[in-house]
N, C-alpha and C positions, 0 to 999 in steps of 0.2 A: 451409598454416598461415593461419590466419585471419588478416586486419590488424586493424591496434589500432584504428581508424575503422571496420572492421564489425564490432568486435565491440562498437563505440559507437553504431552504427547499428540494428543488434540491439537494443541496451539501449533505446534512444528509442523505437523500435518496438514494444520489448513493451509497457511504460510506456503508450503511447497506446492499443496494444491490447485489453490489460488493463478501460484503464478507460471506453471504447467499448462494450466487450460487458455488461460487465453493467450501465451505464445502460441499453441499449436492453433487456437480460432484464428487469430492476426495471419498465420501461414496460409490458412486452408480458405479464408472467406474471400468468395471474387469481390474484386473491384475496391477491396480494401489496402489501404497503406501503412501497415505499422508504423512508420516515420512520419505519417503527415496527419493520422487520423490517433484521435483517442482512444482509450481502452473502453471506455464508458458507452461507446456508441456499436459496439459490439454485439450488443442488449439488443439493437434496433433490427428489422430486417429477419428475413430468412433463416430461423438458427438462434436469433437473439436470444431466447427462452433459455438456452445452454451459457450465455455469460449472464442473463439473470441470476440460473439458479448457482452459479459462480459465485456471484457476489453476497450473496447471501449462506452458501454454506462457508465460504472462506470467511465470512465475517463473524457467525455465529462460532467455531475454531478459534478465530482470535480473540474474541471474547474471554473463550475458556482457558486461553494463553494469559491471559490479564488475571484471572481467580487464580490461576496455579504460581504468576508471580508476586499474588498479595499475600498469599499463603504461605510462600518464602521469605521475602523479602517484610521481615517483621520490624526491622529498626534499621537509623542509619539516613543518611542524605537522601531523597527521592525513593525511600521504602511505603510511601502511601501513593506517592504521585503518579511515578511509572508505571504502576500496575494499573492504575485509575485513566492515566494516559492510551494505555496501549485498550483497556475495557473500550474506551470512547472510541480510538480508533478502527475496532471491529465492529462497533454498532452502527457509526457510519458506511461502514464498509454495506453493511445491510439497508441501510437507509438507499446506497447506490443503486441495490438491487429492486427494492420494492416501489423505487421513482424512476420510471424513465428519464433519462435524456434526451434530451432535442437533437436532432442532426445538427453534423459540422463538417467544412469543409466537404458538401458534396458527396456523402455518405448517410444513409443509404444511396444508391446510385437515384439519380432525379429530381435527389432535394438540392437546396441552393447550394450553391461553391464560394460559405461565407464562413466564418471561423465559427461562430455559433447562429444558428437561425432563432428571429424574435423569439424569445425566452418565454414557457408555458409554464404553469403552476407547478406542475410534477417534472418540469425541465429545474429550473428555478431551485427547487427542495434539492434535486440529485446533484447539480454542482455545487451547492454550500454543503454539504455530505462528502462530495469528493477534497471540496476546499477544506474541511473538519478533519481529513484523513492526515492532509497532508500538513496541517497546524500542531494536531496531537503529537505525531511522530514525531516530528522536529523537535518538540519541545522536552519528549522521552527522551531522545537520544543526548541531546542536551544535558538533561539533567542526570542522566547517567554516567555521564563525561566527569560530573561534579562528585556524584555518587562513588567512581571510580577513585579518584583522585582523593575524596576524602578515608576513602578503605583500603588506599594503597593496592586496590584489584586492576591487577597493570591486563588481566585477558580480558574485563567489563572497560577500561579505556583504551584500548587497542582497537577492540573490537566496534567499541563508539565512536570512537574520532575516526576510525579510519572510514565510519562510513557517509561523515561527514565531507573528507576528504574526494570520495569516492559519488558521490550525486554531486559536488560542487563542482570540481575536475573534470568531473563527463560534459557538466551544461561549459565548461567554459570552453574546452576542447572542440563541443559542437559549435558553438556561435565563433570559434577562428576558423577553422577550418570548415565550415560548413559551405557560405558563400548562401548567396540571394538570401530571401528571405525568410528569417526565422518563425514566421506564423507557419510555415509549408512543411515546419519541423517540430511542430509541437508534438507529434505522437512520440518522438525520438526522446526529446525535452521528458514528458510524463513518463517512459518506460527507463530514463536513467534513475529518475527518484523511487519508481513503484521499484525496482529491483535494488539498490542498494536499502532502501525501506524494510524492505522484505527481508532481503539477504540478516538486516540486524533482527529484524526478530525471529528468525529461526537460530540464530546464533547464541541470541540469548536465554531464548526455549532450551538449548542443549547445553550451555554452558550451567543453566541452573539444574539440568536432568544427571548433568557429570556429579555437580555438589550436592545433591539431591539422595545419590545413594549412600 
């Protein structure tokens, strides 16, 4: 049986995993744009197979970050939710993996130059999985914020709010000072929320691995 610290260990693991690999694909892939193109379409193209199996081992990781915080978190404000939050969030996360996306904006090179091309079945499935990702989170971090506040745990609302502060701040910063149009920034837009997303759940994986010993 697994312990309740690796399967926390695991979660922190995929978490940095995760979000490792597809910066350095974003860097290395021609004719891609981290600021203009999604993470999702990564999958597509030459190489796609490697942010597939991306998203599906990061997701299955965070999974086992969601058991190791049900296993902690036994009572108390958002003690069944967030763990059950963050589970949904990595199964999603897998869902990304095992449906393609459709091209956007012009990526792969030769498909149209339109924010999302007519929507296909397994196009379709992967962005309500990406929209689930980013529904669950919110609503974890959220109720973590409450969680905090009701247990008086000032590092679980610090660490919450600030990363609330932190994807809101980034999107506002980008649409003032960005200039033209904000569809030509959406990769920008999704990598502010997947990294401040992220950044809390590995914080919260190590904050329960500190309480944990």
């Amino acid at each position: 049986m697994v312990t309740t610290r690796g399967l926390l260990w695991a979660g922190v693991a995929g978490v940095v995993l995760f979000a490792v690999v597809f910066t350095v694909l974003s860097a290395i892939r021609a004719a891609y744009d981290p600021a203009r193109h999604f993470v999702s379409i990564l999958s597509l193209g030459e190489g796609g197979l490697a942010q597939v199996a991306n998203f599906v081992l990061g997701g299955a990781l965070i999974v086992c970050l969601g058991a190791g915080l049900a296993r902690r978190w036994t009572s108390g404000t958002g003690a069944r939710w967030v763990p059950r939050l963050v589970t949904a969030a990595g199964a999603a996360l897998i869902g990304c993996g095992v449906f393609l996306p459709d091209p956007s904006l012009g990526y792969p090179p030769g498909t149209p130059d339109q924010l999302i091309t007519p929507l296909t079945w397994h196009g379709a499935i992967h962005y309500l999985c990406a929209t689930a990702i980013g529904l669950t989170l919110s609503a974890a971090v959220l109720l973590s914020i409450r969680r905090g506040i009701a247990l008086a745990d000032r590092p679980l609302i610090a660490i919450s709010a600030g990363t609330v502060v932190a994807a809101v701040g980034g999107c506002v910063v980008v649409l003032l000072l960005g200039g033209g149009d904000p569809v030509q920034r959406v990769g920008l837009f999704e990598r502010i929320g997947i990294y401040a997303g992220w950044a809390w759940l590995a914080a919260i994986g190590f904050l329960d691995l500190r309480d944990a010993r």
